[in-house]
N, C-alpha and C positions, 0 to 999 in steps of 0.2 A: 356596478359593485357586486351585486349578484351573483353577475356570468363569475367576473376574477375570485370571489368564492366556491364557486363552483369548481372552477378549474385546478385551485387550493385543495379542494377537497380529491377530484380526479387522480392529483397529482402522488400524495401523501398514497392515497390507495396504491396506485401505481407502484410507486419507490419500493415499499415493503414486501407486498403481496403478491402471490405466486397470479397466474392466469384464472379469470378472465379481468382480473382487477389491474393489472399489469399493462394491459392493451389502452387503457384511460387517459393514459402520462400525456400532456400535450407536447411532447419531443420524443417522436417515436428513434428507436434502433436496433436491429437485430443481428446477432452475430452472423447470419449469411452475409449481413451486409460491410463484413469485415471485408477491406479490399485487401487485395494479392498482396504478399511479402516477400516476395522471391527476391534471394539476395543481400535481405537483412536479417539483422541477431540481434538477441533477447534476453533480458535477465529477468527472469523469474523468484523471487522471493515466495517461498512457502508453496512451490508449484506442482509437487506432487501430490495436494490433496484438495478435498474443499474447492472452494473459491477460486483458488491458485492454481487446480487440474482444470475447470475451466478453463481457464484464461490460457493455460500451456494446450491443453486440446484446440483450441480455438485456431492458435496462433500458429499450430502445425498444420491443422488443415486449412490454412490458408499461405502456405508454403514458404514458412520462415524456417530461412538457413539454417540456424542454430542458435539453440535457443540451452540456457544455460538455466540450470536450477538448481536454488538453495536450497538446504532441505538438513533438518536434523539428525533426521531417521534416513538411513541408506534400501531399511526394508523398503520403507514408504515409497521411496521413488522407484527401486527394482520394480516394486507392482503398476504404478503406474505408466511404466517403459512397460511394462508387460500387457496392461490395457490394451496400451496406444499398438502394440506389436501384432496383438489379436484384432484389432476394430478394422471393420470391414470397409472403411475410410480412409484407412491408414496403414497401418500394417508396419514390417522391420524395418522399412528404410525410413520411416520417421522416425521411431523411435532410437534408431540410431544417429538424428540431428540433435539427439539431448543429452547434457554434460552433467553429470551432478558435482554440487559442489557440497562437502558438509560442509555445514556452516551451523552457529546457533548466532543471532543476530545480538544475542547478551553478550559473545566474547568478541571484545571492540576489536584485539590483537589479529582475531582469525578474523572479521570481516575484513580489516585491512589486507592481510594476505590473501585471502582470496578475491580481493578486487584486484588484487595486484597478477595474479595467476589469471586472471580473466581478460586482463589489459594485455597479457604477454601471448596470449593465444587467438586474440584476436585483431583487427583493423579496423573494428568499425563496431561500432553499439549506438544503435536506431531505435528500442525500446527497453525501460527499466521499469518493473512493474515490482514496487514496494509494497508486498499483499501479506507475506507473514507475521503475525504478531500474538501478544498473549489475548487471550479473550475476556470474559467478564467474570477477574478470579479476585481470592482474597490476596491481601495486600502482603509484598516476598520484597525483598532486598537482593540483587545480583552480588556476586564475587566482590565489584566495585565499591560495594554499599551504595549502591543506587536503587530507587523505587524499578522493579522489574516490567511493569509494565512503558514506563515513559523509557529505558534503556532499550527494550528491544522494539518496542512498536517504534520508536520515533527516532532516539539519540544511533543506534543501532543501523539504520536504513541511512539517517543523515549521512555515519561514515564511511556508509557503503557509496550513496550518490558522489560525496565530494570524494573519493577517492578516483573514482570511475567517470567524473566530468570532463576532465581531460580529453577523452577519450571520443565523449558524446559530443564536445565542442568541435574535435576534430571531423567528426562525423555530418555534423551540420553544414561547418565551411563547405562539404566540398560539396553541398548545394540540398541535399536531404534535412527533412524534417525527424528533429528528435523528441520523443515524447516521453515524460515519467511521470507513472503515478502513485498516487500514495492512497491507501487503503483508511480512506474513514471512517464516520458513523455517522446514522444523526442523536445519535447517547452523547458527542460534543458538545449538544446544550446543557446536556446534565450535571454541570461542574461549578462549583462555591463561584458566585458572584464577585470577589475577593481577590480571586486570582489572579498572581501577577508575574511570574514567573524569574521570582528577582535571586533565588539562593535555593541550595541543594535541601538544606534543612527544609523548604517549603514541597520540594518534591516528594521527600521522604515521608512526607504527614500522612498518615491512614486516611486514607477519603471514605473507604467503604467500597466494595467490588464497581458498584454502577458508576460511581465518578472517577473511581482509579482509570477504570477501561477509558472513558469520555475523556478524561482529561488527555492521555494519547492519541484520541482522535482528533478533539480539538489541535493539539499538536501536526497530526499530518496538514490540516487546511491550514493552518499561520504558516508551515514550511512551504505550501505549495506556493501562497499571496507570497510570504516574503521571496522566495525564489525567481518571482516573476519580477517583483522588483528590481534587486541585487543580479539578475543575471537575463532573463528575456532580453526585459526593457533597458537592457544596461551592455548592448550590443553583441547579444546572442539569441536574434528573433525566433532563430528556426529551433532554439530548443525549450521545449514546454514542458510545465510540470505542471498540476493539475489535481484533486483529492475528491477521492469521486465512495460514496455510499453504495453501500449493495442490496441494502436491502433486509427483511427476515430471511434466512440463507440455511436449508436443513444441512448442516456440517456436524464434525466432532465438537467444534464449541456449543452447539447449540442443542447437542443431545446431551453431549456426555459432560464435557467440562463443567457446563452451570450448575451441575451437581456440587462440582467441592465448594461453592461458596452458599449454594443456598441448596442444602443436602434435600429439603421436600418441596420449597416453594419455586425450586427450578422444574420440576415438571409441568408448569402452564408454560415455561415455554417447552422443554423438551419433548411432549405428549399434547397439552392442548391446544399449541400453534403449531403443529406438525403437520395436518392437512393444508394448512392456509400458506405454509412456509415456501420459497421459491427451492427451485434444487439448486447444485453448482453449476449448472451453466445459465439461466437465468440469473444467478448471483454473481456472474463474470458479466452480462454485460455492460453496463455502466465502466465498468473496469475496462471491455474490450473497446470501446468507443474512445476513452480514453488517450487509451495505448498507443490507439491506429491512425483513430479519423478527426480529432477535435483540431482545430486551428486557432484556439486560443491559450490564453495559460494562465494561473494562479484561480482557474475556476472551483468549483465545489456544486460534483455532476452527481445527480440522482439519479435512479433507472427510469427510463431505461437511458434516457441521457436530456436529462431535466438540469438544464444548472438553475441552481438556487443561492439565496444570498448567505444560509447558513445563520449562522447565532449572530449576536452582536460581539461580543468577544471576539468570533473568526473573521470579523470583518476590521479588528484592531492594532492596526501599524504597529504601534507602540510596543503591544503587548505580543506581536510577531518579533520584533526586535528586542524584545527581553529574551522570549524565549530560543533566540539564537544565537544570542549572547553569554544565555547561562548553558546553555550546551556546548559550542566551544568552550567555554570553562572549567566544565565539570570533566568533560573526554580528554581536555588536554593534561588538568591535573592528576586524573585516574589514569592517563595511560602513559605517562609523558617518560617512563624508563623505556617501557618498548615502540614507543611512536615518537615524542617530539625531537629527544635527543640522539633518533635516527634518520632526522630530517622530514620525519612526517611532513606531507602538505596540508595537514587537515584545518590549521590555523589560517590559512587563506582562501583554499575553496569554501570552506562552509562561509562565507562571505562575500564572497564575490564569484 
């Protein structure tokens, strides 16, 4: 009992914290140990910065075709094509394997078309990396009247995957392993004990910045579990999704953002966890392990690649199946002039 608290303890260090506390995880992984990509393409969600420039640096220098990025800011991604153009690893002819796509993951209309602009340019998509979302802010309403946080961290990324399943189904038959993930937390325990995901009116309730953010997270692990259900295990082995934790992660959410919701008591994290905090490529791997190497699906992986059982809540069928139920509900009502009565598929992928 000891030793398995011990390793609990190792573990938790690990997940969060930058090096030498990192090295303790008892499931080691390091982005060298990303294997070869030569051949396949990538979608990227939020990949020109943060987290997501890990994960896109990573995945070039380990020689994926093309690799496509969401990205709000077009500045955002120029610079980061500009990185990748300068780094002495890499240089123009990676940077010219990257596609940007604007996209804001709030507008359901442009995720759809831009999945669709992505299906048209390409034959094959081998990794979907669901890493953009809002961070830990006060509580915003989208265009749709939707809670902003659960539209683009979760409902947002849903209409991206089922749009673009297709594609990854396709990609699997012809004997490749497809992998997507989705960007958690472990702030997913942090959510009303109550929750059940049964009506919009309950998305919309103020929780408060820490369980607004959690309750999205919680949302990427139920998608990843229900996924594995409705589609692995339901005769599509070779394609895996999966919701994998990064970690404390020095980014713009965790300098700048925590500000607007907690204008002075965000400096313990912005300033007093800033030495202790991983940078963006320590905060990709769990994500890149994910992406590349894991052979399983519907898990919920810690750094550097810990899977864990997550909350009790993320371990609940039920309450995965609410919440995929009230999401197809909510996307097809809100968008059903420019989606369903254009034949959207969105009403059966996100279910099967």
């Amino acid at each position: 009992m000891a030793q398995s608290t011990l390793g609990q303890i190792k573990n938790t260090l690990a997940e969060n914290l930058t090096n030498p506390a990192a090295k303790l995880g008892t499931h080691q992984f390091s982005l060298d140990e990303c294997p070869d990509l030569s051949g396949k393409v990538a979608v990227v969600t939020g990949g020109s910065e943060g987290i997501g420039y890990g994960v896109t640096y990573t995945l070039l220098r380990h020689n994926i075709k093309k690799l496509f990025i969401l990205s709000i800011s077009e500045e955002t991604v120029k610079g980061a094509q500009d990185a990748i153009s300068k780094d002495k690893d890499l240089g123009p002819e990676y940077a010219g394997k990257t596609v940007w796509k604007q996209c804001d993951l709030g507008n359901w209309e442009r995720v759809k078309n831009v999945a669709e602009e992505i299906k048209s340019s390409t034959d094959r998509l081998d990794i979907l990396v669901n890493n953009a979302g809002r961070g830990i802010m006060t509580y915003q309403l989208t265009e749709y009247g939707v809670d902003r946080h659960m539209a683009v961290n979760h409902m947002g990324h849903v209409i991206l995957t089922s749009h673009l399943l297709p594609l990854m189904k396709k990609t699997a038959e012809a004997g490749d392993v497809v992998r997507i993930t989705n960007q958690a937390s472990n702030l997913h325990e942090k959510v009303p004990e109550d929750l059940k995901f049964e009506s919009l009116e309950e998305l919309n309730q103020d929780l408060g910045p820490n369980q607004q953010y959690g309750r999205s997270k919680l949302a990427a692990i139920l998608y990843a579990r229900y996924f594995n259900r409705k589609v692995t295990q339901n005769g599509h082995p070779n394609v895996l999704m999966n919701a994998t934790h990064p970690g404390i992660v020095s980014t713009k959410m965790s300098k700048e953002d925590i500000h607007e919701p907690f204008p002075l008591g965000g400096y313990g994290m912005s300033v007093g966890l800033e030495p202790f905090k991983k940078d963006q490529f320590e905060g990709a791997i769990s994500t890149v392990y994910a992406a590349t190497t894991i052979k399983e699906s519907g898990k919920y992986i810690c750094p550097p690649a810990v899977p864990e059982p997550g909350s009790k809540q993320s371990q609940d069928d039920t309450l995965a199946d609410n919440l995929m139920e009230l999401t197809r509900r909510v996307v097809m009502e809100k968008t059903k002039r420019q989606s369903a009565d254009q034949g959207c598929p969105f009403d059966d992928l996100v279910l099967h």
